[in-house]
C-alpha positions, 0 to 999 in steps of 0.5 A, spaced: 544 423 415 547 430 414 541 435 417 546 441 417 547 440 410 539 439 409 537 446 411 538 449 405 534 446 401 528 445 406 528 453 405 528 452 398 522 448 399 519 451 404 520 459 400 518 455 393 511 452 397 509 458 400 510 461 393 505 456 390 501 457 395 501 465 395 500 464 386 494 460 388 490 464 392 491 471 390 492 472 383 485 473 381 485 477 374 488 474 368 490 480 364 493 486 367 494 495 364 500 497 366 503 504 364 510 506 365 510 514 366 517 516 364 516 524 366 520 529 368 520 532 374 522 538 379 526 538 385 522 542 390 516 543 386 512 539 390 505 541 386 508 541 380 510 534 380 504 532 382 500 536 377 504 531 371 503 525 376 495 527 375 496 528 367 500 522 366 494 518 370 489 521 366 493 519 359 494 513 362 487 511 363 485 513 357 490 507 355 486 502 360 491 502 365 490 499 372 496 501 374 501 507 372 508 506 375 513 512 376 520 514 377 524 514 385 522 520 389 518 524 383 513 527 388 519 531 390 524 530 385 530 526 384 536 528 388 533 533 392 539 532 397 539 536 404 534 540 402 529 532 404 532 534 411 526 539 412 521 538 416 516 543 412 519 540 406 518 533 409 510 535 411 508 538 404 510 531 401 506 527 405 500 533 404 500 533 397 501 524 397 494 524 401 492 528 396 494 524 390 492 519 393 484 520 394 484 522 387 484 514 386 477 513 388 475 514 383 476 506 381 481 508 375 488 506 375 493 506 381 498 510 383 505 507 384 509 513 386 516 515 390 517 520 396 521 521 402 517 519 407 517 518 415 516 512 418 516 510 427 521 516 426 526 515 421 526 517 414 526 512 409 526 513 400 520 510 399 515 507 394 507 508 395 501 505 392 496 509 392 489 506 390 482 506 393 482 512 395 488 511 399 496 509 401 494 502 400 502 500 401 509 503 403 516 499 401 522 502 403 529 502 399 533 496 402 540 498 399 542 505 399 548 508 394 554 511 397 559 511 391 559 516 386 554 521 386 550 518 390 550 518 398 544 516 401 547 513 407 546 520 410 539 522 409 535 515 408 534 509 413 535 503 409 528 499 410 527 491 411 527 487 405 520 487 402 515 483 401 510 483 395 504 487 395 497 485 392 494 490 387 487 488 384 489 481 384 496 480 383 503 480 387 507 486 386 514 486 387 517 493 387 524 495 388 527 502 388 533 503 383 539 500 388 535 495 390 535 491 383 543 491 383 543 487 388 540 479 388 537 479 395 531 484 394 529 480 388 530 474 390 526 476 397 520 478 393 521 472 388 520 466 395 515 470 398 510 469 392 511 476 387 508 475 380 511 481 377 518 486 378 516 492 378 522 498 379 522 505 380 528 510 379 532 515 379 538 513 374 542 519 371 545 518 364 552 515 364 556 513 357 554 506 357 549 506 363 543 504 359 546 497 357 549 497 364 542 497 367 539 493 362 545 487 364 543 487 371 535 487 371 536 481 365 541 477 372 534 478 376 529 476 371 533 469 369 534 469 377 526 469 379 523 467 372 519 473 373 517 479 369 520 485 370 518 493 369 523 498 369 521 506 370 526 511 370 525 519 370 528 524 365 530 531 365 537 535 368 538 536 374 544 540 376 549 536 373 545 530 373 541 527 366 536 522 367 535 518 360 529 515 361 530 509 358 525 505 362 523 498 359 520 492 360 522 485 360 519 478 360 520 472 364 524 470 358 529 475 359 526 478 352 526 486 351 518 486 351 518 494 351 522 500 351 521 508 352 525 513 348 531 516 351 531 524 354 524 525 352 518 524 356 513 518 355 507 515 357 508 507 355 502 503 356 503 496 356 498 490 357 500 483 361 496 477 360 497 471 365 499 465 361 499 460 366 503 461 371 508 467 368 505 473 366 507 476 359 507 482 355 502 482 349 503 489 345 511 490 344 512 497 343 520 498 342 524 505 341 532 504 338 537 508 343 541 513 340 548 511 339 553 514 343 556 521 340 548 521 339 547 520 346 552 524 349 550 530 345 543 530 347 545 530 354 548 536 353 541 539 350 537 536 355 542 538 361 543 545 360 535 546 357 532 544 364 538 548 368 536 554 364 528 554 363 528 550 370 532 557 374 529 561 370 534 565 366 532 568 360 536 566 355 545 563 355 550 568 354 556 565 351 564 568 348 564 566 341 571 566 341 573 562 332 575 556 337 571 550 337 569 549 344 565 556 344 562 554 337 560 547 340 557 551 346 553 556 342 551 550 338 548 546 344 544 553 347 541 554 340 539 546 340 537 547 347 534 554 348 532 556 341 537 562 338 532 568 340 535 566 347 542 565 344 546 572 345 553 571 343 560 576 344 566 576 342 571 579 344 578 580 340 585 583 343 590 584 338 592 577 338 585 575 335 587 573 328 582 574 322 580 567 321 577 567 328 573 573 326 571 570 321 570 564 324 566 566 330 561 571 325 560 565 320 558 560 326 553 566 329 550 566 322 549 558 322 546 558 328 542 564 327 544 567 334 546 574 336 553 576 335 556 583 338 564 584 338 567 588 344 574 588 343 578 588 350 585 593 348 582 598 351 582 594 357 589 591 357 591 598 357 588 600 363 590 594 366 597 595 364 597 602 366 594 600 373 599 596 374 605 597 371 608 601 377 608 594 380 610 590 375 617 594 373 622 589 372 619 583 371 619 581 363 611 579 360 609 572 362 602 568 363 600 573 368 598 578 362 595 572 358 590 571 364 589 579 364 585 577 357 582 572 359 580 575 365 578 582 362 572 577 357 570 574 363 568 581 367 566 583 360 560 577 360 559 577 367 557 584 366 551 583 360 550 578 365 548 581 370 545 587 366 540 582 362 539 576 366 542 572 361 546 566 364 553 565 362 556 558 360 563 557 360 567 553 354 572 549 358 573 542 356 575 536 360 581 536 357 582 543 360 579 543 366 583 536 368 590 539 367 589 547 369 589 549 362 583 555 363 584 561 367 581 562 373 575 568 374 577 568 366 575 564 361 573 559 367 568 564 369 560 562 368 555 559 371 553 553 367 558 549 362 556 543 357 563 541 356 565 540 363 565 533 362 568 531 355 574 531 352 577 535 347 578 529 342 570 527 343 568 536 342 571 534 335 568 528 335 561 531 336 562 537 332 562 533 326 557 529 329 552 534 330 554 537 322 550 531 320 546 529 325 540 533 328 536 530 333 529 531 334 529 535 340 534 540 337 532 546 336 537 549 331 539 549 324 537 541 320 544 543 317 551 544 319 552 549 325 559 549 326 564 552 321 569 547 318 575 551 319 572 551 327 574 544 327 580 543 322 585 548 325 590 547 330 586 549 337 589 557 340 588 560 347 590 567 342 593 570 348 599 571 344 603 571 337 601 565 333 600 560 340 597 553 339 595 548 345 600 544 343 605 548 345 604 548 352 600 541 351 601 533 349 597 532 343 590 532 345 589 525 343 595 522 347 593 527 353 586 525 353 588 517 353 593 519 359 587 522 362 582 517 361 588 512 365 589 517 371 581 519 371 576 515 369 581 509 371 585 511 377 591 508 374 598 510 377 603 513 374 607 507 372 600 503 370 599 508 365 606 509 362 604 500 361 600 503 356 604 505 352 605 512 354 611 515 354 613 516 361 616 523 362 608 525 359 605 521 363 608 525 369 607 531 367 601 530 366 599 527 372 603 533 376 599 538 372 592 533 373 593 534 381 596 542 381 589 544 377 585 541 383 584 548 387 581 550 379 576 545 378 574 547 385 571 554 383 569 551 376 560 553 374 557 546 375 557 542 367 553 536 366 555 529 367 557 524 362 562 519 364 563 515 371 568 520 373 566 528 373 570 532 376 565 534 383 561 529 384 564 524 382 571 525 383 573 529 389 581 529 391 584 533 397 587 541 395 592 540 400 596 533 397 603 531 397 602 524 394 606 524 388 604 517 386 610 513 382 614 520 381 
C-alpha cells in the first residue's frame, strides 16, 4: 500500500471532520443580522472615525443587526502609511478601540473593526471583534501587498494564518483585503469549521476593479461552499478612491447583496441557517455605473474629499477655452458647488476670441466666477528682463513657457492671497510625453486628470453633457461648451498652433502609450500592433525624457492600474533605450 500517497487525503478527512464536528457544536442560533457599514473615514482623524463607526452602529441596531462589519484599518484610516509608525499614533488607537469596544456592553451589535495594532512587539493590520463590553477577538492580515500602490511589507508583520472566530453562535472567517486574493486564508478558515467569510477592505478604485473583486471572492465561495461578505470603505484619499462596492455572495455563488458605489451605506442583511449553509433572506442589489460613469465620479469623490478633508475654501482653476480646463471646472463644480469654484483666464496676445468666447460661456454654464487677467504686461517685463541676456538667439519655446509660467505665478498668487487650492488641467496624455510646462501650466496642488487620457477627457466631456450622477452638484444640463469639445486642441502659445503640431494624433498617442505604460510593452511590441514604427519611438523617447516632469507634478486621482507615482516609478537617470 502506498501510504505516502494516502496523506493527503487522510488530511482532507481529518480537516473535513474537525469541520463537522466544530458546525455541530457551535452554531447555536439559526438566524443571524449582519450590517456591512460601507463608510468614509479620515486618515489620522482617530476620533472621528470612531464617532461614524458609533453612528453606523446605532443605524445598524435600529436594523436588527447582531454584527456591523467595517472596512481595513478604518479606525485610523486607510493608507495611513508611515505615519502608522508612531508610537503616539499607535497608543491613541488602541486608546480609542478600548473605548469603543466597552461601548458593546450594552448587548446591541458587535463590532467588527480594522486597526494597526501591537501584538509581542510587532506591528501587524489587524481585525477586531469587539462585543460584550470587550475586544473579544484579534486575526491578523497573513498576506500582505507589495505591488502598486500598496508596500505594506515595510509596516506590518504578516500574521499566522487564521482561525475562526465564534461570535454569538456562529464561526466567523474573516479575512483582510489581500487575503482573499489568495486560497490559503480561505481554505484555512474553511478546514477549521468557519460558517460564514466575512472580508474587511481597503480596496481603492481602478477601471474594472469591481469586477476583478467580484471574480476572486466567487473563486473562494465555489472553494469553500461557504457564503461570504465583502466590506470596502469609500471616499479620496490622496490620490487614492475607494469605491465602496461592498456585496455579499451566497454558498451558491449568487450575488445576494450589493452596496452603492462612491457613497456611503449602512446595508443590513439577514442570514438564516438552512441546514447546513447560511443563506441571505433580503436581497437588496444597487447596479454599478458603467465605466465613463465611474471614471467621472472618481474624479468628483477624489478631489471633494481632498478638498473638504484639507480643508481649503474653495478650487482655483485657469479657464483657458480648452477642454481640459473645462472638464476641470466641470468636476470642481460637481465636486465642491459653484460658490467655491473661482475661475481666471488669462489671455496673451495669442489667445483667440473663440477661446474668450468659450471660457466665459463655460463659466456661465457652470455657474462659476470668471475673472480675466491678461498677461502681455507680463511678457513684457519678462522680455525686458532678459533681453540682455537672450541677444542672438531667435524665439523658441522658452517664451512659450514664459506664458505659461506667467499664469501659473498668476494662480499661485490668488492662491495663497485667498486660501483657495490651485488644480491643474494636465491630462495623462500630456504628462506622459512632456507636453506641459513645468512651474507653469503644471503648476497646482491637485489635478483630476492626471490620470485620464485625452481620448477619455472627450469621452467624458460628452458624457457629463448628458449625464448627471446624483452626487454632483453642478447643472442637470450640459456644462461644457460644445465647441470646447469640437475644435482642434491649442497650447496658444503662438500663431494658430495646435497639439497636432508638436504631436501624433491623440487617438494614435494614447493607444501607443497605453502599450508602453499601462502594458509595459517595448518598442518592438508596440509597433506589432500596428503602430508605426518611427511614432512608437519617438513616443517612447519622449515618454522616458518627461519623467523629471512628472516628478514634481500636483498629486491626481488614480484611475487606471498604471498612474504615474504611485504606481509607476522609473529612475531619472536611465540610459535604457529599449529597441531603438
Amino acid at each position: 500500500m502506498n501510504f505516502p500517497a494516502l496523506i493527503p487525503a487522510l488530511r482532507r478527512l481529518a480537516a473535513l471532520t474537525a469541520r463537522k464536528v466544530a458546525s455541530s457544536t457551535v452554531c447555536m442560533t439559526d438566524s443571524l443580522g449582519i450590517t456591512l457599514a460601507q463608510i468614509n473615514p479620515t486618515v489620522g482623524d482617530i476620533d472621528g472615525n470612531l464617532n461614524i463607526i458609533r453612528a453606523a452602529r446605532v443605524d445598524a441596531a435600529t436594523a436588527g443587526a447582531d454584527l456591523v462589519i467595517f472596512g481595513e484599518l478604518v479606525v485610523c484610516g486607510y493608507p495611513p502609511e508611515d505615519l502608522v509608525l508612531k508610537r503616539v499614533f499607535q497608543d491613541a488607537i488602541i486608546t480609542g478601540v478600548e473605548s469603543l469596544a466597552a461601548k458593546t456592553g450594552d448587548g446591541g451589535p458587535g463590532i467588527l473593526i480594522g486597526a494597526p495594532w501591537h501584538v509581542d512587539g510587532l506591528l501587524y493590520n489587524a481585525a477586531l471583534l469587539l462585543d460584550g463590553g470587550e475586544i473579544s477577538a484579534i486575526r491578523l492580515k497573513h498576506e500582505l501587498p507589495n505591488y502598486g500602490v500598496f508596500d505594506e511589507k515595510r509596516i506590518f508583520t504578516a500574521g499566522p494564518l487564521p482561525g475562526p472566530i465564534p461570535f454569538r453562535g456562529v464561526r466567523l472567517g474573516v479575512m483582510i483585503c489581500e487575503d482573499m486574493w489568495f486560497p490559503d486564508v480561505a481554505e484555512s478558515l474553511y478546514e477549521s469549521g468557519a460558517n460564514i467569510l466575512i472580508v474587511i477592505n481597503g480596496s481603492p478604485f481602478e477601471i474594472d476593479k469591481i469586477d476583478e473583486r467580484l471574480n476572486y471572492a466567487v473563486a473562494r465561495v465555489a472553494e469553500s461552499k461557504l457564503p461570504l461578505i465583502y466590506v470596502n470603505q469609500v471616499g479620496g484619499q490622496d490620490e487614492l478612491v475607494f469605491d465602496g462596492a461592498s456585496f455579499a455572495l451566497g454558498a451558491d455563488c449568487s450575488l445576494v447583496a450589493k452596496a452603492a458605489a462612491f457613497e456611503e451605506q449602512v446595508l443590513a442583511t439577514r442570514w438564516q441557517l438552512q441546514g447546513d449553509t447560511w443563506a441571505c433572506e433580503n436581497r437588496a442589489i444597487t447596479k454599478m455605473p458603467e465605466l465613463l460613469e465611474s471614471t467621472y465620479r472618481a474624479m468628483v469623490l477624489g478631489l471633494r474629499d481632498y478638498v473638504d478633508k484639507n480643508l481649503f475654501p474653495g478650487v482655483l482653476i485657469g479657464l483657458s477655452g480648452g477642454i481640459d480646463s473645462a472638464l476641470s471646472a466641470a468636476v470642481a463644480v460637481d465636486a465642491v458647488g459653484a460658490d467655491r469654484v473661482h475661475c481666471v483666464m488669462m489671455p496673451s496676445p495669442y489667445t483667440s476670441k473663440h477661446s474668450l468666447k468659450d471660457a466665459a460661456e463655460c463659466a456661465r454654464l457652470i455657474g462659476v466666477k470668471l475673472d480675466t487677467i491678461p498677461i502681455k504686461d507680463a511678457m513684457d517685463a519678462f522680455d525686458d528682463m532678459l533681453n540682455d541676456l537672450f541677444v542672438g538667439h531667435s524665439l523658441d519655446t522658452t517664451e512659450e513657457n514664459i506664458q505659461a509660467r506667467a499664469r501659473g505665478l498668476t494662480l499661485m498668487a490668488i492662491s495663497n492671497k485667498f486660501g483657495y487650492i490651485v488644480l491643474s488641467t494636465g491630462n495623462k496624455s500630456e504628462m506622459s510625453v512632456g507636453y506641459a510646462t513645468l512651474y507653469g501650466d503644471m503648476c497646482g496642488g491637485y489635478s483630476v486628470l492626471k490620470d485620464v487620457y485625452k481620448t477619455t477627457v472627450f469621452a467624458l466631456a460628452r458624457w457629463r453633457n448628458e449625464q448627471k450622477p446624483s452626487c454632483c452638484l453642478g447643472p442637470d444640463t450640459r456644462a461644457i461648451p460644445e465647441r470646447i469639445i469640437t475644435k482642434p486642441p491649442s497650447a496658444e502659445l503662438k500663431p494658430d498652433q495646435t497639439d497636432q503640431d508638436t504631436l501624433p494624433p491623440y487617438e494614435v498617442l494614447d493607444g501607443v502609450l497605453k502599450c508602453l505604460i499601462e502594458e509595459e510593452l517595448s518598442v518592438e511590441e508596440a509597433v506589432e500592433r500596428s503602430f508605426d514604427a518611427e511614432t512608437v519611438r519617438r513616443v517612447w523617447r519622449m515618454l522616458n525624457r518627461a519623467e523629471y516632469k512628472r516628478r514634481q507634478s500636483p498629486p491626481g486621482v488614480k484611475v487606471t492600474r498604471r498612474a504615474f507615482g504611485r504606481d509607476r516609478r522609473y529612475p531619472l537617470t536611465n540610459r535604457f533605450t529599449g529597441n531603438l
